[in-house]
PDB file of N, CA, C and O in Angstrom:
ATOM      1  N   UNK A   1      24.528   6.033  34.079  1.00  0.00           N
ATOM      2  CA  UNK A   1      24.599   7.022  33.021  1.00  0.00           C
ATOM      3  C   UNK A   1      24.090   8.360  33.556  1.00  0.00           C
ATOM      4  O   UNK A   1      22.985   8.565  34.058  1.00  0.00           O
ATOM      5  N   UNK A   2      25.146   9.291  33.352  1.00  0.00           N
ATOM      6  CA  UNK A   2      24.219  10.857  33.624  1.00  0.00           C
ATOM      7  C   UNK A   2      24.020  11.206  32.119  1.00  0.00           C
ATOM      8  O   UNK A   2      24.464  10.950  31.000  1.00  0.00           O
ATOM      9  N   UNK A   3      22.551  12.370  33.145  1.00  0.00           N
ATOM     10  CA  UNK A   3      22.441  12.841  32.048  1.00  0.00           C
ATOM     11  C   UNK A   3      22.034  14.256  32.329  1.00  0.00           C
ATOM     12  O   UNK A   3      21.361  14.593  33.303  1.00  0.00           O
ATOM     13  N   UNK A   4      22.579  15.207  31.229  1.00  0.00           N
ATOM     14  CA  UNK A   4      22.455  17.117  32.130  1.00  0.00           C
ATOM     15  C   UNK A   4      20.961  17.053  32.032  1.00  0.00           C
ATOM     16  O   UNK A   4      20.730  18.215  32.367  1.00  0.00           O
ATOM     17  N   UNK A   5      19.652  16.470  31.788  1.00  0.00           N
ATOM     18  CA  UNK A   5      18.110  17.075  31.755  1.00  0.00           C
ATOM     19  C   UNK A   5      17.991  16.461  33.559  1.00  0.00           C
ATOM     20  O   UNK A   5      17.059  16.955  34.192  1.00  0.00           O
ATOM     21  N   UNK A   6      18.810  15.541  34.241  1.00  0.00           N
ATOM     22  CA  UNK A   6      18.929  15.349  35.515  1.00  0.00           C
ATOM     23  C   UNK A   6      19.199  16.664  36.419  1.00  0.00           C
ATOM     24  O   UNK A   6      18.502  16.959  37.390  1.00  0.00           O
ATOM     25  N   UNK A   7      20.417  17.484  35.919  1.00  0.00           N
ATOM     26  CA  UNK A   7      20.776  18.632  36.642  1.00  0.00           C
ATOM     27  C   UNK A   7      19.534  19.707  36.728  1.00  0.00           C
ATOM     28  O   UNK A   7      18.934  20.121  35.736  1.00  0.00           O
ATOM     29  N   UNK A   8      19.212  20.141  38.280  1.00  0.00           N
ATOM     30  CA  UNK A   8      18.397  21.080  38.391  1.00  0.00           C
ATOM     31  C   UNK A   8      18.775  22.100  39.428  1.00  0.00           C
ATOM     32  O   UNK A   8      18.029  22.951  39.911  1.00  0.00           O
ATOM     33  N   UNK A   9      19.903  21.915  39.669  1.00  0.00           N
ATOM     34  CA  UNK A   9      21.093  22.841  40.615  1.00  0.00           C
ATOM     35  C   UNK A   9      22.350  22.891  40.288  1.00  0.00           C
ATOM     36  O   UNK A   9      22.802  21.842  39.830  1.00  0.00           O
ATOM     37  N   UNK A  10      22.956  23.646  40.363  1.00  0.00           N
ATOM     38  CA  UNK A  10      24.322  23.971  39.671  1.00  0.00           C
ATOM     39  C   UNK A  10      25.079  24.810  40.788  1.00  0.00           C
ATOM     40  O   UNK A  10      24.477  25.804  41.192  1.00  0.00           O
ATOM     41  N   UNK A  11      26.542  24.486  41.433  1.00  0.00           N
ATOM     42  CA  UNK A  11      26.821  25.279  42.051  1.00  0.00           C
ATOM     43  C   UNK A  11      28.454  25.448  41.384  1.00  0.00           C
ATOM     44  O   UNK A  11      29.114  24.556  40.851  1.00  0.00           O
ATOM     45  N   UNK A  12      28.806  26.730  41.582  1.00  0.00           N
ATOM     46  CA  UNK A  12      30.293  26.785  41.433  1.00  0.00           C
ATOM     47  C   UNK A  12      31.299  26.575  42.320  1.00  0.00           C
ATOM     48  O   UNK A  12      31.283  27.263  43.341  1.00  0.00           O
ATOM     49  N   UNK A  13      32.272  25.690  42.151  1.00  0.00           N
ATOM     50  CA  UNK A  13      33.332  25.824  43.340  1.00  0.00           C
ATOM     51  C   UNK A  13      34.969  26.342  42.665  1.00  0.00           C
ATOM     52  O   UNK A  13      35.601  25.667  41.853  1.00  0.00           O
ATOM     53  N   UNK A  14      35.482  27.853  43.301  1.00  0.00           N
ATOM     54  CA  UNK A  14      36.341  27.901  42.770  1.00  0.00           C
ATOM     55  C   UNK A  14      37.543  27.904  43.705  1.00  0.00           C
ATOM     56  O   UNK A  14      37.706  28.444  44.799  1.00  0.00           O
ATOM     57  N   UNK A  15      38.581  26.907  42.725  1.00  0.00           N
ATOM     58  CA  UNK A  15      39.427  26.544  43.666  1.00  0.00           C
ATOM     59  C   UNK A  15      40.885  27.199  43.465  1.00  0.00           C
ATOM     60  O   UNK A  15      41.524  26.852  42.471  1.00  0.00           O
ATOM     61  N   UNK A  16      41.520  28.266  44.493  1.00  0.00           N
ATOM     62  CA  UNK A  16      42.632  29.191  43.788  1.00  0.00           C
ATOM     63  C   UNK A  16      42.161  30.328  44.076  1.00  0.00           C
ATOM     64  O   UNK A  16      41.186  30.730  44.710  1.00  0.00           O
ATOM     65  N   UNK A  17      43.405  31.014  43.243  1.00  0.00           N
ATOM     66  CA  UNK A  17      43.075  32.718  43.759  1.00  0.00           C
ATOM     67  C   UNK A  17      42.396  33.344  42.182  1.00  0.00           C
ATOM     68  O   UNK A  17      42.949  33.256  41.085  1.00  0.00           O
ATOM     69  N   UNK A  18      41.220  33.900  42.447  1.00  0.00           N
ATOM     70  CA  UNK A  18      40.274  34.867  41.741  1.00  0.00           C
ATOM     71  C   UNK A  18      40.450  36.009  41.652  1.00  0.00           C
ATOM     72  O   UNK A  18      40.183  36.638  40.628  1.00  0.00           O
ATOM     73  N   UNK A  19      40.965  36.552  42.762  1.00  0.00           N
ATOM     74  CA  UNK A  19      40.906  37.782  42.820  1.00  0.00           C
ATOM     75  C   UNK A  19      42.253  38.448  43.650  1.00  0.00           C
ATOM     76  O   UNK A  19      42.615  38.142  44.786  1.00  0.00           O
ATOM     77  N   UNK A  20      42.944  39.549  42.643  1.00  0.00           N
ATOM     78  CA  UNK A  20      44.582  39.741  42.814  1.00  0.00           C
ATOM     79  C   UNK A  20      43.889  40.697  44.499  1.00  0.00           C
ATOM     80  O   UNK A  20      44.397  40.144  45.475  1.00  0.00           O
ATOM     81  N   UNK A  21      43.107  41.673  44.853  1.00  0.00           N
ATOM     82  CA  UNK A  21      43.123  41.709  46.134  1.00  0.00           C
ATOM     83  C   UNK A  21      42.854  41.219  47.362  1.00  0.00           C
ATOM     84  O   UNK A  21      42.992  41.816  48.430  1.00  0.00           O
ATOM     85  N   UNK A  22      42.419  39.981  47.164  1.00  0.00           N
ATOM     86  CA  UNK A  22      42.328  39.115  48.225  1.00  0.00           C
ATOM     87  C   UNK A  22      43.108  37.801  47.797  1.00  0.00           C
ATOM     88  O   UNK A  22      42.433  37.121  47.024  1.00  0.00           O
ATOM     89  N   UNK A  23      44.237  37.314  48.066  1.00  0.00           N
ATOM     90  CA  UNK A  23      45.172  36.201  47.558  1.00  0.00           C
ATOM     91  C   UNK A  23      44.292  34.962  48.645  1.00  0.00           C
ATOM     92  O   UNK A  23      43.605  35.310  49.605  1.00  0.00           O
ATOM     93  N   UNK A  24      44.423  34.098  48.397  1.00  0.00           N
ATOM     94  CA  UNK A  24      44.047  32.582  48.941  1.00  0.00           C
ATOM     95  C   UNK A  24      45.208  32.385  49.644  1.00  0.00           C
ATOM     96  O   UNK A  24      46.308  32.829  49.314  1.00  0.00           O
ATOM     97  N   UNK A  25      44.917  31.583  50.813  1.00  0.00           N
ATOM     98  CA  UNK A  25      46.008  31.209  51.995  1.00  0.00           C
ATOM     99  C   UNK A  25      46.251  29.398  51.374  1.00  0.00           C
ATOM    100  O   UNK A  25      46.046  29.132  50.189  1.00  0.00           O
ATOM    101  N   UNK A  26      46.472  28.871  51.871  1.00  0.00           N
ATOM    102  CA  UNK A  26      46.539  27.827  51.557  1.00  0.00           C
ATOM    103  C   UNK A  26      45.698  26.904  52.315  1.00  0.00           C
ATOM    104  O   UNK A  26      45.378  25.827  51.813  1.00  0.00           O
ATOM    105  N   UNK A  27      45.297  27.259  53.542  1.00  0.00           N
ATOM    106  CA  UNK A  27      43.872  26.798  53.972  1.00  0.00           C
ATOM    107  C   UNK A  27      42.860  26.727  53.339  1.00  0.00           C
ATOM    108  O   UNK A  27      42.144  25.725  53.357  1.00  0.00           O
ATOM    109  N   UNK A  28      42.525  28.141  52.425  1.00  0.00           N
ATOM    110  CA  UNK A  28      41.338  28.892  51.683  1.00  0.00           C
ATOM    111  C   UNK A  28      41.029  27.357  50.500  1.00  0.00           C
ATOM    112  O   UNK A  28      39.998  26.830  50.082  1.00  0.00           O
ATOM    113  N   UNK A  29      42.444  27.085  50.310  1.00  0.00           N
ATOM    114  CA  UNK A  29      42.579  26.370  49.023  1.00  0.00           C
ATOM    115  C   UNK A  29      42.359  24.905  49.529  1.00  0.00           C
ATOM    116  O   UNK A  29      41.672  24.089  48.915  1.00  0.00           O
ATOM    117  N   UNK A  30      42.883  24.698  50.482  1.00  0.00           N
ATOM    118  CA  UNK A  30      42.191  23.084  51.655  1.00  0.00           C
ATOM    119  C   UNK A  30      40.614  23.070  51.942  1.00  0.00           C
ATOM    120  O   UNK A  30      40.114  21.945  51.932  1.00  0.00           O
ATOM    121  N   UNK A  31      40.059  23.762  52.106  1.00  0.00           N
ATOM    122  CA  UNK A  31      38.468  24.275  52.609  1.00  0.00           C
ATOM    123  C   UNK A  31      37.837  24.422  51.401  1.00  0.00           C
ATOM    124  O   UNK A  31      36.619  24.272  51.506  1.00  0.00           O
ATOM    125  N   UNK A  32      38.328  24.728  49.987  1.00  0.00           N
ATOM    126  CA  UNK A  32      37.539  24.611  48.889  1.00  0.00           C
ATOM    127  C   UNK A  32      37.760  23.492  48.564  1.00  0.00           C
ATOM    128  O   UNK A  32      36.672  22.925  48.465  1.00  0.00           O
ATOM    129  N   UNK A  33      38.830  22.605  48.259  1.00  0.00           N
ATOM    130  CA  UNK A  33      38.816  21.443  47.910  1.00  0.00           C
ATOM    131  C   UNK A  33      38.327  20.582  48.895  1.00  0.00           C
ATOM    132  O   UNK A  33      38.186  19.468  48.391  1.00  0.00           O
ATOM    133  N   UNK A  34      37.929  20.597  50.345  1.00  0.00           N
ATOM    134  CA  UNK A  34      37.059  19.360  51.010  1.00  0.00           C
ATOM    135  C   UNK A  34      36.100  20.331  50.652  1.00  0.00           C
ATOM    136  O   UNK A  34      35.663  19.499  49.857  1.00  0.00           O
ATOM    137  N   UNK A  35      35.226  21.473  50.454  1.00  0.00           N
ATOM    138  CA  UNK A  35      33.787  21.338  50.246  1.00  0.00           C
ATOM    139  C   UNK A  35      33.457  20.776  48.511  1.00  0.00           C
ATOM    140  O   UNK A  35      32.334  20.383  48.197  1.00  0.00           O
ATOM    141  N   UNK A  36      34.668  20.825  47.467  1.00  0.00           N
ATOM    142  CA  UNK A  36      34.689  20.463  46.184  1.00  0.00           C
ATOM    143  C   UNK A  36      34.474  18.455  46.642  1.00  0.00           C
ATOM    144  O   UNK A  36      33.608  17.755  46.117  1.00  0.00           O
ATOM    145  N   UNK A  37      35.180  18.098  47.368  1.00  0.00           N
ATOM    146  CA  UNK A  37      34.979  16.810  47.870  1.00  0.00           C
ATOM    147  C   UNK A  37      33.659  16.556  48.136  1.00  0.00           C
ATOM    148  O   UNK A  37      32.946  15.814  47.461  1.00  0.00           O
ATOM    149  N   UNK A  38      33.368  17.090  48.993  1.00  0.00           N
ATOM    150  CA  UNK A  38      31.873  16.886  49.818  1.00  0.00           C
ATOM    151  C   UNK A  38      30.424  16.811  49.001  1.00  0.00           C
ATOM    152  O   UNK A  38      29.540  15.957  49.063  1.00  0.00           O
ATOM    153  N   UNK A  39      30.531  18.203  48.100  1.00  0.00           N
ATOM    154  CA  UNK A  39      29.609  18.000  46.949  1.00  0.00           C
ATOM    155  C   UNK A  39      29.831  16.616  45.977  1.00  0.00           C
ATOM    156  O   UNK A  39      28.831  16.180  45.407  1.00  0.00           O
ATOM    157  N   UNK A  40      30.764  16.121  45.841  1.00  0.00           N
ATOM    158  CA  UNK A  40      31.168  14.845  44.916  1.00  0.00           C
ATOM    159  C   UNK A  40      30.728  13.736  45.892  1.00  0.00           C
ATOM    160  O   UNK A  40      30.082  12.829  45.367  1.00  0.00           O
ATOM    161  N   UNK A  41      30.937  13.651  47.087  1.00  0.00           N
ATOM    162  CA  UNK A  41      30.945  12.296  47.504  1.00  0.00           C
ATOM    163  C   UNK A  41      29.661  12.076  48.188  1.00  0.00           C
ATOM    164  O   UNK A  41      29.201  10.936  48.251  1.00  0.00           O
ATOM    165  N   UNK A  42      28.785  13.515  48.926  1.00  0.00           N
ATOM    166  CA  UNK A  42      27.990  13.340  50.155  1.00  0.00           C
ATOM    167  C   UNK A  42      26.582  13.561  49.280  1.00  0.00           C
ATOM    168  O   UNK A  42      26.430  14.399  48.392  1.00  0.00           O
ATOM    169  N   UNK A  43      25.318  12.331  49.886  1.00  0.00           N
ATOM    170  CA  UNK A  43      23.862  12.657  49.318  1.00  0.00           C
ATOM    171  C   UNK A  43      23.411  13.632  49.423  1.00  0.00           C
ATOM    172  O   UNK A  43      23.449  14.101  50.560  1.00  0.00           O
ATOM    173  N   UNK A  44      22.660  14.574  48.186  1.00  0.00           N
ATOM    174  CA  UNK A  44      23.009  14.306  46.775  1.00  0.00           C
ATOM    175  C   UNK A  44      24.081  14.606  45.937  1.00  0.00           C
ATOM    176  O   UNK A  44      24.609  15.714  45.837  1.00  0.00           O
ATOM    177  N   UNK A  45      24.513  13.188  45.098  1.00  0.00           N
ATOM    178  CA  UNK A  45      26.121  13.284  44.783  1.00  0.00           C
ATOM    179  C   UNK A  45      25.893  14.023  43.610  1.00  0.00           C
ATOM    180  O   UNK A  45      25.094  13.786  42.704  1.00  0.00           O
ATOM    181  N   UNK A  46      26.863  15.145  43.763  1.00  0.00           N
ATOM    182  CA  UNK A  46      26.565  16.097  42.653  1.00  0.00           C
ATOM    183  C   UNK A  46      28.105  15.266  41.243  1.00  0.00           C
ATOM    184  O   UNK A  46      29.075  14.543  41.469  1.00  0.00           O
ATOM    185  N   UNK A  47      27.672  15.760  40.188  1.00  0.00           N
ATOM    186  CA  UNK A  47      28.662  15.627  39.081  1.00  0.00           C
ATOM    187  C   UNK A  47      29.304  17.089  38.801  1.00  0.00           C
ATOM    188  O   UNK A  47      28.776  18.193  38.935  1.00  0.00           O
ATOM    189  N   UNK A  48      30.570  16.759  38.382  1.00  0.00           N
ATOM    190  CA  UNK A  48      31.263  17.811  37.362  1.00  0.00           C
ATOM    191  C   UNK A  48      30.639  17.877  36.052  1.00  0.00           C
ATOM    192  O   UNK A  48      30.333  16.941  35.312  1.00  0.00           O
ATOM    193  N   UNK A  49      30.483  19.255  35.861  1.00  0.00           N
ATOM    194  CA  UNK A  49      29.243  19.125  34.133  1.00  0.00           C
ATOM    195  C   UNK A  49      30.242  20.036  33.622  1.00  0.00           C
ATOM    196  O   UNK A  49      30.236  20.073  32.391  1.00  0.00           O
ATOM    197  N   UNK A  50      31.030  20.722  34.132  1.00  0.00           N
ATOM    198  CA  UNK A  50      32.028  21.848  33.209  1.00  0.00           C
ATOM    199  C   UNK A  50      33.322  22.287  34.332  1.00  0.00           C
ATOM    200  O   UNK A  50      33.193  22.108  35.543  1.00  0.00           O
ATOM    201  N   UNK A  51      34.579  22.889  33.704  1.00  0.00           N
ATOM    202  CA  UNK A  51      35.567  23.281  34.147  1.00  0.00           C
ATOM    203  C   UNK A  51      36.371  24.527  33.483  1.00  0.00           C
ATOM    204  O   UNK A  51      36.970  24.402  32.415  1.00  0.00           O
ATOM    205  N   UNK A  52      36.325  25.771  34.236  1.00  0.00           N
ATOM    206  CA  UNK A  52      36.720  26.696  33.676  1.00  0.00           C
ATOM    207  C   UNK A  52      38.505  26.684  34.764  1.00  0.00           C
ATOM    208  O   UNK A  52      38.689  26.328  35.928  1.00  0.00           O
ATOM    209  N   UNK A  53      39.669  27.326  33.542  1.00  0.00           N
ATOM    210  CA  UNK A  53      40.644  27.336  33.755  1.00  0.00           C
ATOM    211  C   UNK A  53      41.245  28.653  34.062  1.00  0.00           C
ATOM    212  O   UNK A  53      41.398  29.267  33.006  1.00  0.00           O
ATOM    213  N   UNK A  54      41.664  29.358  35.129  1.00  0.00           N
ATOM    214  CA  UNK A  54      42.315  30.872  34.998  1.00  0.00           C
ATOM    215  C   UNK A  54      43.583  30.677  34.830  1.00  0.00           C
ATOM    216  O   UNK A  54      44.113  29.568  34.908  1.00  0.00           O
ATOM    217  N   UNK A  55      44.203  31.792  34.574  1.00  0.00           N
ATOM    218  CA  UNK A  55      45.465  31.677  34.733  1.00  0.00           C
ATOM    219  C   UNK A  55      45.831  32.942  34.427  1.00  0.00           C
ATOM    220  O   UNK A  55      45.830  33.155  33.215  1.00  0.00           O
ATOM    221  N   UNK A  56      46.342  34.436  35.544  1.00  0.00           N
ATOM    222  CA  UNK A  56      46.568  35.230  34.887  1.00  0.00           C
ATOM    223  C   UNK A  56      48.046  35.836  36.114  1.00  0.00           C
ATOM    224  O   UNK A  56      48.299  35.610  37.298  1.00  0.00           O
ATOM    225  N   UNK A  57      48.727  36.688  34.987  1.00  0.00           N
ATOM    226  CA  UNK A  57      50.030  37.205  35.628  1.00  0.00           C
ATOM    227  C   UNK A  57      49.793  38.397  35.525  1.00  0.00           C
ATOM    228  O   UNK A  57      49.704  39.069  34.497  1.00  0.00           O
ATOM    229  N   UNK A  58      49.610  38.899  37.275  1.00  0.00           N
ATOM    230  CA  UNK A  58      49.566  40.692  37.243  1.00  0.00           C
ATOM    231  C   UNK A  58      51.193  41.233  38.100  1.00  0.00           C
ATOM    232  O   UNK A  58      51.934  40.603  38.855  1.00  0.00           O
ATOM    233  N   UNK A  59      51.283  42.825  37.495  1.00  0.00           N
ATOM    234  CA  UNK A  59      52.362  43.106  37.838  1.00  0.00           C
ATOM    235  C   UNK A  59      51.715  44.522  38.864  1.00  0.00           C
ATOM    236  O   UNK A  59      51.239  45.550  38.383  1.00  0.00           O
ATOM    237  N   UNK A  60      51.832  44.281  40.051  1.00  0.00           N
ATOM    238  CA  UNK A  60      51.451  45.013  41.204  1.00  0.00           C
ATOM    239  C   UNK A  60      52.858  45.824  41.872  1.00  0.00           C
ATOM    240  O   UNK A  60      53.655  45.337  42.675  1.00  0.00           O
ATOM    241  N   UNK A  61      52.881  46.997  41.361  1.00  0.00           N
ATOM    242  CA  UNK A  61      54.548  47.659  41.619  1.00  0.00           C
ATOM    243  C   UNK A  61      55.649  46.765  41.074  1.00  0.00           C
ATOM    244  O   UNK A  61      55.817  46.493  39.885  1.00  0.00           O
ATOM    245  N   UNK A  62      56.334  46.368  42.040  1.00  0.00           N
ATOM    246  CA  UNK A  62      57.583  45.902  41.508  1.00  0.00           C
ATOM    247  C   UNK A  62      57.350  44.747  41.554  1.00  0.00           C
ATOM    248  O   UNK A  62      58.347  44.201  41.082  1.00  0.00           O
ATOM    249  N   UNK A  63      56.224  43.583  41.997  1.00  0.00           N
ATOM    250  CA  UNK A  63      56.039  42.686  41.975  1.00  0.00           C
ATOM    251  C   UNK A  63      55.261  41.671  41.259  1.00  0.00           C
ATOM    252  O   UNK A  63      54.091  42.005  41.077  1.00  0.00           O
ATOM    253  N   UNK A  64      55.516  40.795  40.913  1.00  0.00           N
ATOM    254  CA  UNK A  64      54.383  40.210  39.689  1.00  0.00           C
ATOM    255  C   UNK A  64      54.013  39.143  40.633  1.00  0.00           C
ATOM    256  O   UNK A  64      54.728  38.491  41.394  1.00  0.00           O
ATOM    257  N   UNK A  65      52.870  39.107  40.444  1.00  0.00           N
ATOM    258  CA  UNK A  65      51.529  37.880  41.107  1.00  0.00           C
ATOM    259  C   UNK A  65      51.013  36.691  40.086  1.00  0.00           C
ATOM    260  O   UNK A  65      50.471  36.807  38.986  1.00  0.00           O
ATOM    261  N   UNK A  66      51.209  36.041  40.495  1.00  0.00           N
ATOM    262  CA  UNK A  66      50.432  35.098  39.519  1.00  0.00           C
ATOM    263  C   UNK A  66      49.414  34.528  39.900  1.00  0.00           C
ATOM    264  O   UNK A  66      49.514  33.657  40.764  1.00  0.00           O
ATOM    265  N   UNK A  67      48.236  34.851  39.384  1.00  0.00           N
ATOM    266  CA  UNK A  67      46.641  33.782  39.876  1.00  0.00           C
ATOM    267  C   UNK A  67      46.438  32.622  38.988  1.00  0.00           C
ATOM    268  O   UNK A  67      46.396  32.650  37.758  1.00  0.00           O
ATOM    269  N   UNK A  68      46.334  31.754  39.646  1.00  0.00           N
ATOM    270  CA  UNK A  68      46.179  30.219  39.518  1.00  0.00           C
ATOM    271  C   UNK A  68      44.191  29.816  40.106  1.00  0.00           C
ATOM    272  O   UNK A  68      43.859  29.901  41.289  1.00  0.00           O
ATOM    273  N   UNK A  69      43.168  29.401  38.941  1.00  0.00           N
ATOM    274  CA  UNK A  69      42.251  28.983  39.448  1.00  0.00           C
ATOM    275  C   UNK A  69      41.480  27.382  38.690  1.00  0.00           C
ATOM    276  O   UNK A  69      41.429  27.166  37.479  1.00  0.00           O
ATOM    277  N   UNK A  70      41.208  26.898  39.252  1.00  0.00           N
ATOM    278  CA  UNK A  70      40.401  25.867  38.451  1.00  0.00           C
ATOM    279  C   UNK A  70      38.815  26.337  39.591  1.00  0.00           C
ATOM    280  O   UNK A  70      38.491  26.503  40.767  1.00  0.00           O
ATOM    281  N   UNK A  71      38.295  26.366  38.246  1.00  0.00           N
ATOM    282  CA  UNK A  71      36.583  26.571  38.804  1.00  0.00           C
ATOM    283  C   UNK A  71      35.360  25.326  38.136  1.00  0.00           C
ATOM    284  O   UNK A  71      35.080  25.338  36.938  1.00  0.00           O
ATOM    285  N   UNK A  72      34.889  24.566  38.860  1.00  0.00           N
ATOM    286  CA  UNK A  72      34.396  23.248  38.598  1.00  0.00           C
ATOM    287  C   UNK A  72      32.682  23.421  39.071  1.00  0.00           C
ATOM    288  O   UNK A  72      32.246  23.414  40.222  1.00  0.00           O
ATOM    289  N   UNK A  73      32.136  23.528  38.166  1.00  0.00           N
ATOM    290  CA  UNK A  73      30.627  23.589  38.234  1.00  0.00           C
ATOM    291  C   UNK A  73      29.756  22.141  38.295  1.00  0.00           C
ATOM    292  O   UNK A  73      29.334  21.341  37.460  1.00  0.00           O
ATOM    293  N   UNK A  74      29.741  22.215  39.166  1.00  0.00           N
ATOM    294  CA  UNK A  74      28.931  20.814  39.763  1.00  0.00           C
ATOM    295  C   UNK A  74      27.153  20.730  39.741  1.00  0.00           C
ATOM    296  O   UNK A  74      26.290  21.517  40.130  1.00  0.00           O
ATOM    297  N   UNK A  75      27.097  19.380  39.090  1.00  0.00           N
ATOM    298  CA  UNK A  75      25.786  19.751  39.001  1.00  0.00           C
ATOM    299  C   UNK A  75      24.614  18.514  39.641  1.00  0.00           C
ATOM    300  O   UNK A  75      24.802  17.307  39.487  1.00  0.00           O
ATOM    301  N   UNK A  76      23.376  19.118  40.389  1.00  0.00           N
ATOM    302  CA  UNK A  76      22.723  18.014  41.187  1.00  0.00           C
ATOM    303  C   UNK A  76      21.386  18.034  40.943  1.00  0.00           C
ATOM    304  O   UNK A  76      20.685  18.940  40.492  1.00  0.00           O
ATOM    305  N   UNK A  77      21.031  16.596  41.397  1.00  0.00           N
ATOM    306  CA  UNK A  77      19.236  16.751  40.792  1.00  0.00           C
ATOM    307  C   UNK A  77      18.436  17.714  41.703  1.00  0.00           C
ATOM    308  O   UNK A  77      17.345  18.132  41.317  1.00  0.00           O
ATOM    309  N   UNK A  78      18.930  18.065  42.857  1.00  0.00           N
ATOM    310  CA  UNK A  78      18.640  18.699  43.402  1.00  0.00           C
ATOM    311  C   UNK A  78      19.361  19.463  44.523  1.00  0.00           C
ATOM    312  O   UNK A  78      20.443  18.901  44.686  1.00  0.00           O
ATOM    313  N   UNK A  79      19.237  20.458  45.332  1.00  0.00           N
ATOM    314  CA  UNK A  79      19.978  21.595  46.132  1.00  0.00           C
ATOM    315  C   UNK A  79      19.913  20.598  47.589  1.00  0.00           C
ATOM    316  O   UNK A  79      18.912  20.142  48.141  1.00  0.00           O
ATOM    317  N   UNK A  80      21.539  20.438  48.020  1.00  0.00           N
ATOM    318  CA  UNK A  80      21.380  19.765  48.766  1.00  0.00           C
ATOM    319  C   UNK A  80      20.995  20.143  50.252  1.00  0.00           C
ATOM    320  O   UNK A  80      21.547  21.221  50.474  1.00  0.00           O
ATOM    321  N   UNK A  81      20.290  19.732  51.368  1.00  0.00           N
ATOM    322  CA  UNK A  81      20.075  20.500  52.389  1.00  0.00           C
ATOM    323  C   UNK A  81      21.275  20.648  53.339  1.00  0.00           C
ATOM    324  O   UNK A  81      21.143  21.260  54.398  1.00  0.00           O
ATOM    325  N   UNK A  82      22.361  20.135  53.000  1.00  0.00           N
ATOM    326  CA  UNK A  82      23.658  20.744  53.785  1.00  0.00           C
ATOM    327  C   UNK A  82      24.589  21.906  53.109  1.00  0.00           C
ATOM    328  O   UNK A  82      25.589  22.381  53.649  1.00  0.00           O
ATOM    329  N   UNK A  83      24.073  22.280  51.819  1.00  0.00           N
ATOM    330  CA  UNK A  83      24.298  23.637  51.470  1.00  0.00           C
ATOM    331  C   UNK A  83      24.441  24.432  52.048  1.00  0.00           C
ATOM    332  O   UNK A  83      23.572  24.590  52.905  1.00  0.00           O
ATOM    333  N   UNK A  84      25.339  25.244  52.019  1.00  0.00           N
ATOM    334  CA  UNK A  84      24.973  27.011  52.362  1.00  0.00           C
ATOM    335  C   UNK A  84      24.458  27.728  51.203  1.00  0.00           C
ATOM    336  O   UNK A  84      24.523  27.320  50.044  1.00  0.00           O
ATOM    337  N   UNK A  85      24.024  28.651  51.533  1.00  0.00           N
ATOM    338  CA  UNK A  85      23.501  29.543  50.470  1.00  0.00           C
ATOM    339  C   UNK A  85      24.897  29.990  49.680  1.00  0.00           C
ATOM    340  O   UNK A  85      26.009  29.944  50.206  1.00  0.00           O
ATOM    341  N   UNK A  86      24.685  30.344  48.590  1.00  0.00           N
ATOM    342  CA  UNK A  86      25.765  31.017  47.685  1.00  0.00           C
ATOM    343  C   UNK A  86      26.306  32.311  48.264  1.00  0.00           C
ATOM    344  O   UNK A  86      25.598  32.586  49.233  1.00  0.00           O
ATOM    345  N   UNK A  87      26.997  32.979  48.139  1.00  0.00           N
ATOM    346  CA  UNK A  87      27.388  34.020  48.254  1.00  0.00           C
ATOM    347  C   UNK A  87      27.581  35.282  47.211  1.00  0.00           C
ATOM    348  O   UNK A  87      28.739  35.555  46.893  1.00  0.00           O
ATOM    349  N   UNK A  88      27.030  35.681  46.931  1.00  0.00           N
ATOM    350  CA  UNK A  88      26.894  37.054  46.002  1.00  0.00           C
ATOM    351  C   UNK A  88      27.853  38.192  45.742  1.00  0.00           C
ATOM    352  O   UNK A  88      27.524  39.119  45.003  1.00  0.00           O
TER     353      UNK A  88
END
């Protein structure tokens, strides 16, 4: 049984493109989903506690973009020591 008074670290992993000036390669999107893996499977096994959905269509000149994100907030009893620090 989980339970969120367990969670005392929270990290975000977002998987997709965020941001219309920097587009995601499709590597970008392989490398978030094995570190989205890694937090799930490797000690300490973190949980999914929430899931935010993007979805937006920009029109950049003559071209329309579409951003696609799933962002999955994972949560652990504690910060694991194979972390990296967050990025700001």
């Amino acid at each position: 049984m989980f339970d969120l008074t367990d969670v005392n670290y929270l990290r975000r992993v977002a998987v997709g493109s965020t941001n219309p000036e920097k587009l995601n390669s499709e590597e970008d999107t392989k490398a978030a989903l094995a570190f989205l893996n890694k937090c799930l499977n490797e000690p300490p096994r973190g949980r999914i506690v929430g899931i935010e959905k993007n979805f937006a269509i920009l029109n950049i000149g003559e071209h329309q973009v579409v951003l696609q994100a799933m962002i999955y907030h994972v949560g652990f009893p504690r910060r694991p020591g194979w972390m990296p620090p967050e990025e700001r």
